[in-house]
N, CA, C and O atoms as a GROMACS GRO file, in nm:
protein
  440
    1UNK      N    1   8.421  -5.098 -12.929
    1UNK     CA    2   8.424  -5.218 -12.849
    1UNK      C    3   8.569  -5.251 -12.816
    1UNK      O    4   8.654  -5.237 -12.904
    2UNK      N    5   8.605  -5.302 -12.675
    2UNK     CA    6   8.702  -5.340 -12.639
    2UNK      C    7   8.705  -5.460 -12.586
    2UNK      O    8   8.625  -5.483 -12.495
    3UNK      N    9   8.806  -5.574 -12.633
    3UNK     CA   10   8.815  -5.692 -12.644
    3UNK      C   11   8.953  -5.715 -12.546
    3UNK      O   12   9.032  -5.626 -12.580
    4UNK      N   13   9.011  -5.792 -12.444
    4UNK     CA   14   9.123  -5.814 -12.367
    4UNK      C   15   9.114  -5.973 -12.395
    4UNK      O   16   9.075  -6.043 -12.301
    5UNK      N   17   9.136  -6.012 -12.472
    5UNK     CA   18   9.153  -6.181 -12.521
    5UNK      C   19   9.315  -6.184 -12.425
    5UNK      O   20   9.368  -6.274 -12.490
    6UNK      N   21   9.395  -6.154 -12.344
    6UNK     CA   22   9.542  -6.147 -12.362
    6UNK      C   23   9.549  -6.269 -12.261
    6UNK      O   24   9.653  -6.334 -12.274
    7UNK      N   25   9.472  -6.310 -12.176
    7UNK     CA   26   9.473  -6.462 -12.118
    7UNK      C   27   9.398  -6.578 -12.158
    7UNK      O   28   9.367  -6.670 -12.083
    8UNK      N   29   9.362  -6.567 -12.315
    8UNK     CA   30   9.342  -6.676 -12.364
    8UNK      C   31   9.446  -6.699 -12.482
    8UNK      O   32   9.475  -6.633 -12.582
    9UNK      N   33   9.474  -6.777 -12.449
    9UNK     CA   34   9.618  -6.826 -12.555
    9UNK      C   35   9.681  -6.962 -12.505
    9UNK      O   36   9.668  -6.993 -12.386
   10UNK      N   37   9.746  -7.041 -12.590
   10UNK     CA   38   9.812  -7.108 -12.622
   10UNK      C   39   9.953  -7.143 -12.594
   10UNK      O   40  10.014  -7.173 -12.697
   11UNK      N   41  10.030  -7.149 -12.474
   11UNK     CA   42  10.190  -7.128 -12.488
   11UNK      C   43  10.232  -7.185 -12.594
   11UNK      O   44  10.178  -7.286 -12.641
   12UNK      N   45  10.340  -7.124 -12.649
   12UNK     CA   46  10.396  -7.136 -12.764
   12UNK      C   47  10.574  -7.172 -12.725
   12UNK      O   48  10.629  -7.112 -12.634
   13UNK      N   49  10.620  -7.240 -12.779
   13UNK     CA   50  10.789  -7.188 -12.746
   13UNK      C   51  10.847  -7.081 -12.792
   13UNK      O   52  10.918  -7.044 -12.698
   14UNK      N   53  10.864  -6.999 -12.889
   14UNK     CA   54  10.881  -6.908 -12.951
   14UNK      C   55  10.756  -6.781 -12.896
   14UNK      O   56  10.781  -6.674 -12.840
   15UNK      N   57  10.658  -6.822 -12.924
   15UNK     CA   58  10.543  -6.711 -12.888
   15UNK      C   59  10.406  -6.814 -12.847
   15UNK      O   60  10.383  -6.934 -12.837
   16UNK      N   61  10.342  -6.696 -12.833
   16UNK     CA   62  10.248  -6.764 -12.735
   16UNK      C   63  10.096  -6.766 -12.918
   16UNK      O   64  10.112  -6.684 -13.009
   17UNK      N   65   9.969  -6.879 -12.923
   17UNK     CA   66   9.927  -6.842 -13.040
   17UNK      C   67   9.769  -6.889 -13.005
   17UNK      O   68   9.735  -6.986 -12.938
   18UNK      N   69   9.713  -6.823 -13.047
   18UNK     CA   70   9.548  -6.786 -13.034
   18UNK      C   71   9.479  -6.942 -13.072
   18UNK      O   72   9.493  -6.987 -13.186
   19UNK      N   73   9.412  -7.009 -12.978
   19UNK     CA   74   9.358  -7.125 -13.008
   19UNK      C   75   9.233  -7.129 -13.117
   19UNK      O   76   9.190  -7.017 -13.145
   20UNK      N   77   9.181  -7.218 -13.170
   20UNK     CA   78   9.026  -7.208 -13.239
   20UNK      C   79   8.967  -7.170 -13.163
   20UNK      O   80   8.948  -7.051 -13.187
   21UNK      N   81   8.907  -7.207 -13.051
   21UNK     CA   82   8.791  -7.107 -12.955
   21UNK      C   83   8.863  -7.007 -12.906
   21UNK      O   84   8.764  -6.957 -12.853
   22UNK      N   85   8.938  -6.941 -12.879
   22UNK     CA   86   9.030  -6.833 -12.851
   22UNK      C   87   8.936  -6.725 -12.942
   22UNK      O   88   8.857  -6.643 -12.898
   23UNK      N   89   8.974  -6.753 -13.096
   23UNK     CA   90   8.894  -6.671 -13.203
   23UNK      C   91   8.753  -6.684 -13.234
   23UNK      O   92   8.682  -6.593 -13.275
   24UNK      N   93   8.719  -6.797 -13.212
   24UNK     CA   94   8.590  -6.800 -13.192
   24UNK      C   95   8.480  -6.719 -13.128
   24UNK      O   96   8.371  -6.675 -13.164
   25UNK      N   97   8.571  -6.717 -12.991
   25UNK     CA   98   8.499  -6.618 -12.850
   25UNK      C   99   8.535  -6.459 -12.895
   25UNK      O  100   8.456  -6.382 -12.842
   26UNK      N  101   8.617  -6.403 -12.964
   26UNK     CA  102   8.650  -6.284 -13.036
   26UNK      C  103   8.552  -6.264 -13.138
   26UNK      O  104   8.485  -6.161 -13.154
   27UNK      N  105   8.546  -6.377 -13.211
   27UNK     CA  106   8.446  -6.343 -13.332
   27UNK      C  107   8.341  -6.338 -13.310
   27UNK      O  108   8.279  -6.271 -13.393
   28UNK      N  109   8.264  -6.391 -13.203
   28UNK     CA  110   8.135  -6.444 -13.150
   28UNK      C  111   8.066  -6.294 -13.066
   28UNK      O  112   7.949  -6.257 -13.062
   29UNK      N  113   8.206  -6.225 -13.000
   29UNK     CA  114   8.148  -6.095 -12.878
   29UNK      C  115   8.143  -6.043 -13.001
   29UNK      O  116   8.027  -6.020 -13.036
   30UNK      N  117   8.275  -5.998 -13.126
   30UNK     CA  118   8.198  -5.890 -13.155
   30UNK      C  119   8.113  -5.900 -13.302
   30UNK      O  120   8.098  -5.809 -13.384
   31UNK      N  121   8.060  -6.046 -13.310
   31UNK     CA  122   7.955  -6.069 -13.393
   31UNK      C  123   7.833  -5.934 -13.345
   31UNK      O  124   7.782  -5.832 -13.393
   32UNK      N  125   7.833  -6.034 -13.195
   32UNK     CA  126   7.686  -5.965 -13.127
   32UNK      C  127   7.698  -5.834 -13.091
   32UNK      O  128   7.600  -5.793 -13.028
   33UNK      N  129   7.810  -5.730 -13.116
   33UNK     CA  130   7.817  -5.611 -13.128
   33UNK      C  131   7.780  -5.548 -13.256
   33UNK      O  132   7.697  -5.459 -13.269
   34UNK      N  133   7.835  -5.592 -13.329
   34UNK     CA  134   7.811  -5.533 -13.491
   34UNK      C  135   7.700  -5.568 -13.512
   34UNK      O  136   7.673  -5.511 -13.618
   35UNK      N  137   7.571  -5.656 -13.468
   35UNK     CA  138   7.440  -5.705 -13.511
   35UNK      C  139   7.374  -5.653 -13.438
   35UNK      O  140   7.252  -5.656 -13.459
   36UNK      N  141   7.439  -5.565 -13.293
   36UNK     CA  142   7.336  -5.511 -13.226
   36UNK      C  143   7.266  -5.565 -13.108
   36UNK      O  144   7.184  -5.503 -13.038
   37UNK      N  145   7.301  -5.673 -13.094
   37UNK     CA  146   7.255  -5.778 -13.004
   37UNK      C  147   7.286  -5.740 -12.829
   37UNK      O  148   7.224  -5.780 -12.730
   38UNK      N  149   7.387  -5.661 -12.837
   38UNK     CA  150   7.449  -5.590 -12.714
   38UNK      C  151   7.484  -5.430 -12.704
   38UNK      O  152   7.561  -5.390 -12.791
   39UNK      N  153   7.439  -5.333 -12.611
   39UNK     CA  154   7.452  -5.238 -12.604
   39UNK      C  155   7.543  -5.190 -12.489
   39UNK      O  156   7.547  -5.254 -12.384
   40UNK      N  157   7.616  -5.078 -12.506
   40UNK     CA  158   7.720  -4.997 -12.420
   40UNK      C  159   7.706  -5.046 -12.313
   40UNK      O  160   7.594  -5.068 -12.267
   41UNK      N  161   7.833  -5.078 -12.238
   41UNK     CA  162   7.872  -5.087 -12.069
   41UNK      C  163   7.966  -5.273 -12.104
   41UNK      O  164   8.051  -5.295 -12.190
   42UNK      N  165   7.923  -5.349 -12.026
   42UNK     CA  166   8.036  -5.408 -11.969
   42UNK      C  167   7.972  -5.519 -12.048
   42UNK      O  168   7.861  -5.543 -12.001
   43UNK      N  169   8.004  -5.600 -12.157
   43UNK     CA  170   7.915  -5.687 -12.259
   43UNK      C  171   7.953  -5.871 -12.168
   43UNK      O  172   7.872  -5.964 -12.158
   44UNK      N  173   8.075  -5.867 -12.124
   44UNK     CA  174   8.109  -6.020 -12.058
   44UNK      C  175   8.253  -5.969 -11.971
   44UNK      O  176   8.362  -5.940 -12.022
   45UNK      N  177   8.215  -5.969 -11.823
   45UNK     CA  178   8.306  -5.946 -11.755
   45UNK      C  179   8.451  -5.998 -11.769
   45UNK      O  180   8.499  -6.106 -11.805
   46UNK      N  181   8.494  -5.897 -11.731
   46UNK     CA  182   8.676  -5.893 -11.747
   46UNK      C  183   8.715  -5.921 -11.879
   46UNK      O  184   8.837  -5.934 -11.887
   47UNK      N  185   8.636  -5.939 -12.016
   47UNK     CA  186   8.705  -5.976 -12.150
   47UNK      C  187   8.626  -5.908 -12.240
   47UNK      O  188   8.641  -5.951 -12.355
   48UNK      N  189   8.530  -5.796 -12.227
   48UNK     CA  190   8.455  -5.691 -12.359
   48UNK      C  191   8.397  -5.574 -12.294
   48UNK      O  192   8.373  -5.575 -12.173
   49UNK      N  193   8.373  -5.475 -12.367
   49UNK     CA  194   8.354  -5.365 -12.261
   49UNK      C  195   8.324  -5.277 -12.415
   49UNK      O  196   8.407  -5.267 -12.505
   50UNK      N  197   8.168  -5.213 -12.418
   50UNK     CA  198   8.198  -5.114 -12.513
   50UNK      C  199   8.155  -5.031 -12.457
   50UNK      O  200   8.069  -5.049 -12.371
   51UNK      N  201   8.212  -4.894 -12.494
   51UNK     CA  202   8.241  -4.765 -12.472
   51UNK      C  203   8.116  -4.658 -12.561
   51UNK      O  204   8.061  -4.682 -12.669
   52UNK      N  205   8.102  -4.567 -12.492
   52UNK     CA  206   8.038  -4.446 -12.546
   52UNK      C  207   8.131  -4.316 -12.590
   52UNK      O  208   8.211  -4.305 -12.497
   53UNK      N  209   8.150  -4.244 -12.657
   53UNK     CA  210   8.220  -4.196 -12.720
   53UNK      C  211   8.237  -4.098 -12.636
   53UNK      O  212   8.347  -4.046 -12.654
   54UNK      N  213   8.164  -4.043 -12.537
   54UNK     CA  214   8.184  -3.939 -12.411
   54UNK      C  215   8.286  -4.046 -12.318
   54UNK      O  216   8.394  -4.005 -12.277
   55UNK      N  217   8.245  -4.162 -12.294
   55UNK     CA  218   8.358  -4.213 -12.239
   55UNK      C  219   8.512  -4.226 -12.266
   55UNK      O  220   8.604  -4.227 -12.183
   56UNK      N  221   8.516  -4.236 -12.399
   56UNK     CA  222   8.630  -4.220 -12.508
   56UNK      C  223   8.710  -4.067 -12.432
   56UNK      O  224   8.804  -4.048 -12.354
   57UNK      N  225   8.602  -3.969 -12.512
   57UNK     CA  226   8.644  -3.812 -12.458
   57UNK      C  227   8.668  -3.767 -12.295
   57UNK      O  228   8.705  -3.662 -12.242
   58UNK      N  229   8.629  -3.901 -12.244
   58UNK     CA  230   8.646  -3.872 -12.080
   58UNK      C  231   8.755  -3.902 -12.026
   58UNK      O  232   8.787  -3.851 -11.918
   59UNK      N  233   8.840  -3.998 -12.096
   59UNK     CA  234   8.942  -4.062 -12.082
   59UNK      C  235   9.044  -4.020 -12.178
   59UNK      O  236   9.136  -4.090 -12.218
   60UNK      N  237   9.016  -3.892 -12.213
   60UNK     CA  238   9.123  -3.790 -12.311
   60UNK      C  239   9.158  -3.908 -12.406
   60UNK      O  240   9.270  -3.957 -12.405
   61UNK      N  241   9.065  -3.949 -12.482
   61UNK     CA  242   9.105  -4.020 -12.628
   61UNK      C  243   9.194  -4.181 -12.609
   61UNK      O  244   9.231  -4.261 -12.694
   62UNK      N  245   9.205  -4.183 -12.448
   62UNK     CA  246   9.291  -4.287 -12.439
   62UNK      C  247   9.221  -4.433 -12.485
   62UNK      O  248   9.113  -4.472 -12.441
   63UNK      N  249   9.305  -4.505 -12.581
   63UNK     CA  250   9.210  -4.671 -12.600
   63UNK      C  251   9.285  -4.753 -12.574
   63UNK      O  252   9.296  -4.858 -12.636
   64UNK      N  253   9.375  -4.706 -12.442
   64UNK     CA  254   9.474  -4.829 -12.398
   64UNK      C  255   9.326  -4.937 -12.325
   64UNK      O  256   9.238  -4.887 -12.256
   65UNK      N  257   9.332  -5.088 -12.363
   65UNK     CA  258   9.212  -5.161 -12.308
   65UNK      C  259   9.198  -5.190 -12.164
   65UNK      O  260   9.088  -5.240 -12.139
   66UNK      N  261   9.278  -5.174 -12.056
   66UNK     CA  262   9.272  -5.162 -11.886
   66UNK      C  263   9.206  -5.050 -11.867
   66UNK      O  264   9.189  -5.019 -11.749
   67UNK      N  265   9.139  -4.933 -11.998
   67UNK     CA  266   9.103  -4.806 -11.935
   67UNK      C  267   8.929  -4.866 -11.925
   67UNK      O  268   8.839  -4.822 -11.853
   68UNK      N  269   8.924  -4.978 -12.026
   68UNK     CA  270   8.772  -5.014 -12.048
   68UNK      C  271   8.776  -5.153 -11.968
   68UNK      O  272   8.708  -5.151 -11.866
   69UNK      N  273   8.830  -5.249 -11.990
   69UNK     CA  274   8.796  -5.393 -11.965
   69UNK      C  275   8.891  -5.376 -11.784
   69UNK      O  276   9.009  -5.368 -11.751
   70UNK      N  277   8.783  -5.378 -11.722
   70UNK     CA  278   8.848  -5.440 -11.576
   70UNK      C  279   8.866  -5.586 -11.585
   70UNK      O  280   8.774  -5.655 -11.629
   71UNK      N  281   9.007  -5.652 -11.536
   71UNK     CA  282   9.080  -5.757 -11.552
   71UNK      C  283   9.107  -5.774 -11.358
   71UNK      O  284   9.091  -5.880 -11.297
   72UNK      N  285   9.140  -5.666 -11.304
   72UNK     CA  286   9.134  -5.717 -11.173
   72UNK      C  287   9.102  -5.832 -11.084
   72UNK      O  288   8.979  -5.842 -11.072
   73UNK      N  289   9.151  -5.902 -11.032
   73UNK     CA  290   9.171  -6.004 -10.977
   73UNK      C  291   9.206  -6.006 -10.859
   73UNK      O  292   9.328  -6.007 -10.847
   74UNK      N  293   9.127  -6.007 -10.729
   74UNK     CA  294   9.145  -5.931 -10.617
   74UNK      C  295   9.200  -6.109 -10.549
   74UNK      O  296   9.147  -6.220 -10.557
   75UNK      N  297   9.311  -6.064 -10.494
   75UNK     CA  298   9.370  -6.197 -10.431
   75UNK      C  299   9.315  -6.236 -10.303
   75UNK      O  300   9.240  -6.163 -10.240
   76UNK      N  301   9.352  -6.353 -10.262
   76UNK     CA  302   9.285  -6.408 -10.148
   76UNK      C  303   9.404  -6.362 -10.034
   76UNK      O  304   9.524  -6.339 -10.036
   77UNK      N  305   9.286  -6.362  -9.929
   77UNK     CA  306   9.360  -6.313  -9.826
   77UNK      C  307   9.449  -6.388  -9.745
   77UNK      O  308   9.378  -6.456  -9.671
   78UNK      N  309   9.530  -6.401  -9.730
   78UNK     CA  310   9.676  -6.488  -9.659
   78UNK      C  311   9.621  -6.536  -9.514
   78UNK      O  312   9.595  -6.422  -9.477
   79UNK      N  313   9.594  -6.593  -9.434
   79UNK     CA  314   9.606  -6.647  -9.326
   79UNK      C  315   9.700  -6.659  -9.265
   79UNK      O  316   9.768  -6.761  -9.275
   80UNK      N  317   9.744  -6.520  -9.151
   80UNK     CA  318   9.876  -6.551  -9.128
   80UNK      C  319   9.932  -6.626  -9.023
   80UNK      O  320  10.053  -6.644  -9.014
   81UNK      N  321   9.845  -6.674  -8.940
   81UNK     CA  322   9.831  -6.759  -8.796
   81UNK      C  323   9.882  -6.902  -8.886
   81UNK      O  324   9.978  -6.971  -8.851
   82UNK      N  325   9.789  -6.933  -9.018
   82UNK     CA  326   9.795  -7.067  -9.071
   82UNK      C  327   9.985  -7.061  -9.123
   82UNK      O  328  10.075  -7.141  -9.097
   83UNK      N  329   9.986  -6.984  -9.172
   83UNK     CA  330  10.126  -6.971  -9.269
   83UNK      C  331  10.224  -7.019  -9.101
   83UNK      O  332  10.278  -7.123  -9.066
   84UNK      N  333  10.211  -6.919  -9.052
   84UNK     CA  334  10.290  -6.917  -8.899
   84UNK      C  335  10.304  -7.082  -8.894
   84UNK      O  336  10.412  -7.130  -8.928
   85UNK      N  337  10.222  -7.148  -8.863
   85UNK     CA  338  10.216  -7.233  -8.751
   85UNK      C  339  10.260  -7.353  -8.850
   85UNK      O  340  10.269  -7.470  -8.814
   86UNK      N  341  10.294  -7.294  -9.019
   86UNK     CA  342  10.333  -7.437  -9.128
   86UNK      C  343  10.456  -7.400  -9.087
   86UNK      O  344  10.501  -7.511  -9.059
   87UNK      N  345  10.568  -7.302  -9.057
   87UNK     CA  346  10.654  -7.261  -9.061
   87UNK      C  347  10.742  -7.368  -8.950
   87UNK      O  348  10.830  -7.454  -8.955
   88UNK      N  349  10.636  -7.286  -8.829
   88UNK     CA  350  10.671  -7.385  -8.707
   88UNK      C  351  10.724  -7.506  -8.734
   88UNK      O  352  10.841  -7.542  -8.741
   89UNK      N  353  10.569  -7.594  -8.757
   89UNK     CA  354  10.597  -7.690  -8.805
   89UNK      C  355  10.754  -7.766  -8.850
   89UNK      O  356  10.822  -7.856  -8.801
   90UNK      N  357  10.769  -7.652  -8.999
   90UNK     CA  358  10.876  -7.702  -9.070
   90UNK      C  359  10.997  -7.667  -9.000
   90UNK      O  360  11.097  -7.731  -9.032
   91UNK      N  361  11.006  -7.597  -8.928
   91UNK     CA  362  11.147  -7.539  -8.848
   91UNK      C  363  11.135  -7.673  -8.747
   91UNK      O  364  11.249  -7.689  -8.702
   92UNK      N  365  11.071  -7.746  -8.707
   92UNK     CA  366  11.097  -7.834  -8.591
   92UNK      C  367  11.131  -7.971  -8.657
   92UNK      O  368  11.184  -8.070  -8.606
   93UNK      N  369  11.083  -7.950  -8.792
   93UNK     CA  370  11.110  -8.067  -8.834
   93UNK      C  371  11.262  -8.089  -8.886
   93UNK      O  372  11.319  -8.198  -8.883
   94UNK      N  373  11.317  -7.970  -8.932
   94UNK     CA  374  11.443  -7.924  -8.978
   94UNK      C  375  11.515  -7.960  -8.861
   94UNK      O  376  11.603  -8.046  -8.872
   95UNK      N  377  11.486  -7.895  -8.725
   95UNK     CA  378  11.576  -7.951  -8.602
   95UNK      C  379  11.586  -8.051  -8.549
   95UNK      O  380  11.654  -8.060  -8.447
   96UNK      N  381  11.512  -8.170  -8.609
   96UNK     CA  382  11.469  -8.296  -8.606
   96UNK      C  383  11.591  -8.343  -8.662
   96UNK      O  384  11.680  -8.414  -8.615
   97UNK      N  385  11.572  -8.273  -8.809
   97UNK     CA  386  11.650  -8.363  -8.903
   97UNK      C  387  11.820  -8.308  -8.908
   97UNK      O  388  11.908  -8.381  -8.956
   98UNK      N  389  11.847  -8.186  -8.857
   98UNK     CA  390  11.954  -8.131  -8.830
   98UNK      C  391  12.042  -8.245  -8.745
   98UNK      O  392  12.141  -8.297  -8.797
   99UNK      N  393  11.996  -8.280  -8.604
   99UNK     CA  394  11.983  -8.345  -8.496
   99UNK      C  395  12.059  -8.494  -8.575
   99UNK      O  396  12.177  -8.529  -8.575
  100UNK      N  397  11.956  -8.550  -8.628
  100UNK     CA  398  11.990  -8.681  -8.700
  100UNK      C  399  12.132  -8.695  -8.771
  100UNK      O  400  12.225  -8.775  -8.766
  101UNK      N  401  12.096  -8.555  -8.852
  101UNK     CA  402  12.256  -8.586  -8.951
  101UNK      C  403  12.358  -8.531  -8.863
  101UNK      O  404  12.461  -8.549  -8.928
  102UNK      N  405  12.388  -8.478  -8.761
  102UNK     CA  406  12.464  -8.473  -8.649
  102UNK      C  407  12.518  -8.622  -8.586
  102UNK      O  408  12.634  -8.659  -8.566
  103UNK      N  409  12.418  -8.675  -8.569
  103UNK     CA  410  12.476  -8.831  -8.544
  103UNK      C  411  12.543  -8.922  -8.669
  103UNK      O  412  12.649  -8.984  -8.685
  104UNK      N  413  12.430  -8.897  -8.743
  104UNK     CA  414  12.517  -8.956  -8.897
  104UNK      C  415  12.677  -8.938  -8.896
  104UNK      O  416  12.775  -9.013  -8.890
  105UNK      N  417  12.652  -8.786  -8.906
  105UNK     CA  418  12.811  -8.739  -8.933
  105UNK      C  419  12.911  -8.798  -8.843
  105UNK      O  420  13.015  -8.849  -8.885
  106UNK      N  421  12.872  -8.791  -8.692
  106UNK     CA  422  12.938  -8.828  -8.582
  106UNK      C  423  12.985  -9.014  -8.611
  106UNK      O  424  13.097  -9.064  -8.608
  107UNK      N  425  12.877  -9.067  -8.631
  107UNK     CA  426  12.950  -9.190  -8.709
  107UNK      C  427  13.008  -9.265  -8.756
  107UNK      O  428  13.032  -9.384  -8.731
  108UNK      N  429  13.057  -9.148  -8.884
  108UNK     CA  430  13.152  -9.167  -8.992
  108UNK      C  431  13.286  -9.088  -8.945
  108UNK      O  432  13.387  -9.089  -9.015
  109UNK      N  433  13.280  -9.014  -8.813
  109UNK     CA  434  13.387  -8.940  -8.789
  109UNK      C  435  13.396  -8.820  -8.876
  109UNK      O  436  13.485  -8.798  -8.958
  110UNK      N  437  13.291  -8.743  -8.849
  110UNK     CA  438  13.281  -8.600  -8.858
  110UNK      C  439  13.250  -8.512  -8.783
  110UNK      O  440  13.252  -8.395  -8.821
   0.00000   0.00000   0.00000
């Protein structure tokens, strides 16, 4: 069984440290592994994953846990018309305010 707990935690100043339900949810997946309660493949997406031992041998012995637990997180797609047109926006407002402190300055004799 493979467990990826590595985004449940606690910031720490020094280190980062495993909350009570943090271990709880660890103790709890692989309660229901060791009792049998859950069989091979993907037990709770993106955080348990057990393996068949041909899978093990398929993956040349590797038990780094990204080879079992998909964590992927497929990002949202950017809107680039929307991004564009905040830009705009802010560039006109900048020449707005450019404009202004031009007079300011002019003012005070700058």
């Amino acid at each position: 069984m493979f467990i990826d707990a590595s985004r449940e935690y606690e910031n720490g100043k020094n280190q980062n440290k495993l909350r009570t339900q943090d271990i709880n949810h660890i103790v709890s997946t692989y309660s229901k592994f060791v009792s049998g309660e859950i069989s091979p493949g993907v037990v709770e997406d993106k955080y348990a994953y057990i393996a068949i031992p041909s899978e093990i041998v398929e993956n040349d012995y590797n038990l780094n846990i990204p080879r079992y637990v998909d964590t992927y997180e497929e990002e949202p797609e950017i809107d680039i018309k929307a991004v564009q047109n905040d830009i705009d926006v802010i560039e006109k407002e900048l020449g707005e305010v450019q404009i202004k402190m031009k007079g300011y300055l002019k003012e005070i004799g700058y």
